[in-house]
N, C-alpha and C positions, 0 to 999 in steps of 0.2 A: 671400490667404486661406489660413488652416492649412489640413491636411488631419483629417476628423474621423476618428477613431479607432471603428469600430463594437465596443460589448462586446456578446458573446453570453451572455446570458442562461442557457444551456443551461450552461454551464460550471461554475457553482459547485453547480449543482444533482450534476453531476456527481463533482465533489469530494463533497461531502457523501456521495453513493452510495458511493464509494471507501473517504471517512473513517470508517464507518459499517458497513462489510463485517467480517463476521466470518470472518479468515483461514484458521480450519481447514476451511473449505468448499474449499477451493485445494488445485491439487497442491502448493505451494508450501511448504504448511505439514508437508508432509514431509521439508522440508530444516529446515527452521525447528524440526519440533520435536527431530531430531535432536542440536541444538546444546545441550540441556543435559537434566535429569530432569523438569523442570517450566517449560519457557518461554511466558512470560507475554508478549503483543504489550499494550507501553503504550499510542504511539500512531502511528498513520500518517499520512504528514505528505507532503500532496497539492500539487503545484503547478500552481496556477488556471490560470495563462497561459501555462501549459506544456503545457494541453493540447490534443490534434489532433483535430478533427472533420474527416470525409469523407462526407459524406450523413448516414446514421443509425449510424454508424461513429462510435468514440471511441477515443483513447489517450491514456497520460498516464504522465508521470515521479512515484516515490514516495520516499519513506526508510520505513523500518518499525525504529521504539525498539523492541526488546525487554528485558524482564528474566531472565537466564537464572540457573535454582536450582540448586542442588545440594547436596547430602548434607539431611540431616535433623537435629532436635532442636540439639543445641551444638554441632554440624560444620556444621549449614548455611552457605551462602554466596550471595551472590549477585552478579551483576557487570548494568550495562546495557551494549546494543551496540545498534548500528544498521547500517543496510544499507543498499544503495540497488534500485530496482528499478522496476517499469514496471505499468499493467495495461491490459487493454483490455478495450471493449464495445458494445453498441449500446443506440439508446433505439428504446425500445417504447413509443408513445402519449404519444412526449416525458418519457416516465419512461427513468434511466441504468440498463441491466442490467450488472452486470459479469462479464464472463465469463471473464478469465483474469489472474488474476496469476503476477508474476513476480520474484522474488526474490535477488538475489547474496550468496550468505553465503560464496566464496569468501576474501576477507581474512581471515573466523575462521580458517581452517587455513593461513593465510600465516607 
């Protein structure tokens, strides 16, 4: 007989909390918005099964699309990047808090 595979249900809910965070609440977004005059987070792009529960304990791997502006009027420009990065949290009454993101924008200045 296989063996069955348990999914936790706690997981996408989690995701959705991540996908759904608005990143200038983060220290994070002080690197982030460092990188251009006006950066725009397109989208953050959660991996379900990539992430770790320990009790009421959560983590989990990211990418974060951005679009970064610069200059203005008929100089403007703009380029997308992405990054990779991590966040963590706990669930409160089985609701996902998220309480720290983490961001590598090191390859921009590579």
């Amino acid at each position: 007989m296989g063996q069955v595979k348990f999914k936790d249900d706690r997981k996408p809910l989690i995701a959705e909390a991540m996908r759904s965070s608005d990143l200038t609440d983060f220290a994070c977004w002080d690197d982030l918005d460092a990188l251009s005059s006006e950066t725009q987070v397109a989208n953050i792009e959660v991996f379900d099964d990539e992430i770790m529960l320990s009790g009421k304990s959560f983590e989990g791997a990211i990418n974060v699309y951005l679009t970064l502006n610069y200059g203005n009027g008929d100089d403007a420009t703009w380029i997308s990047a992405a990054f990779p990065g991590s966040f963590s949290g706990v669930l409160q009454d089985r609701q996902p808090v998220i309480r720290n993101v983490i961001v590598d924008t090191s390859s921009f200045y590579a």
